[in-house]
C-alpha positions in Angstrom: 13.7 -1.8 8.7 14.0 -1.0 4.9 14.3 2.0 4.0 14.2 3.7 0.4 15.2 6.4 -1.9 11.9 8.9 -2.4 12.4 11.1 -5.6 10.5 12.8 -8.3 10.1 16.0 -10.1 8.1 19.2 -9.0 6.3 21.1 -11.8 4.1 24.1 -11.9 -0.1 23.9 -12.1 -0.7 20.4 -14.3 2.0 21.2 -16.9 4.6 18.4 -15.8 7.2 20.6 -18.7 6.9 23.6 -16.3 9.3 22.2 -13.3 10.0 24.4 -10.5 13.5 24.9 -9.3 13.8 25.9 -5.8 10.9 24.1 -4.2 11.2 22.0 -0.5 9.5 18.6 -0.7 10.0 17.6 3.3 8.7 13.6 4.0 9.4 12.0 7.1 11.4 15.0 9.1 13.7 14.9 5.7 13.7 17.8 3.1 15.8 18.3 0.1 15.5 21.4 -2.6 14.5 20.7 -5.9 17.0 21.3 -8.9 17.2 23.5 -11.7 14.8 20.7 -13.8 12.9 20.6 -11.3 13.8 17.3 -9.4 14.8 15.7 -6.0 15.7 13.1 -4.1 15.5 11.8 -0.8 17.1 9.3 0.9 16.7 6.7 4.1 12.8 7.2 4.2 11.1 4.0 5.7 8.7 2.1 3.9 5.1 3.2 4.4 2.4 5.9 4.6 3.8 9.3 4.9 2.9 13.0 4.1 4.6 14.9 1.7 5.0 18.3 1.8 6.2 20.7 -0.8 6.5 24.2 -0.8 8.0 27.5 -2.3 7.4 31.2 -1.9 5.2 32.6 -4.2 2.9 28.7 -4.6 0.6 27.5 -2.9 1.8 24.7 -0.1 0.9 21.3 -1.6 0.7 18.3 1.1 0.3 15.0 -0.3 0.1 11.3 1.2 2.0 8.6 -0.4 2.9 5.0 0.1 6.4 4.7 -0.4 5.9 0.8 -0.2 3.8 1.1 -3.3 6.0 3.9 -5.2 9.1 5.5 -4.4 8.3 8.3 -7.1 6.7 11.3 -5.6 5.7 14.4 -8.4 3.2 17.3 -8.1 2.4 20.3 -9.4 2.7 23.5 -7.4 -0.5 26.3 -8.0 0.8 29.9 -8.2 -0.6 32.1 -5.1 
C-alpha cells in the first residue's frame, strides 16, 4: 500500500491571497489545522478517491472529492456564513 503526503493551502471565497488560519481539513479519518498562511499537511493517506472536508467557525463547511493518485495538492476556498 502507498501512501502519500496530502497538502495545500486554504483561502477565503476565490481570493487564493486571503488564506485562512485556523481551518480543519479532515481526509481519510486524518485532520490537521491549517497555519497562520493558511496551509496544511497531511500525512500517511492512501492512494485514491477520498472526501475532503474542511471547516471553520464562522465559514461555510466545504467537502470536496479528490484523487490523491492524480494530485497530492488539495486547496479551497472557504465562503463566509
Amino acid at each position: 500500500m502507498t501512501l502519500v503526503r496530502v497538502e495545500g493551502v486554504i483561502y477565503e471565497g476565490n481570493d487564493p491571497s486571503l488564506r485562512v488560519a485556523g481551518a480543519t481539513v479532515t481526509i481519510a479519518g486524518k485532520s490537521a489545522t491549517t497555519s497562520s498562511i493558511g496551509a496544511y499537511a497531511i500525512d500517511g493517506i492512501t492512494i485514491g478517491v477520498h472526501t475532503v472536508t474542511i471547516s471553520k467557525t464562522g465559514y461555510t463547511t466545504t467537502t470536496l472529492s479528490r484523487d490523491t493518485g492524480a494530485s497530492k495538492i488539495v486547496s479551497a476556498g472557504l465562503s463566509k456564513v
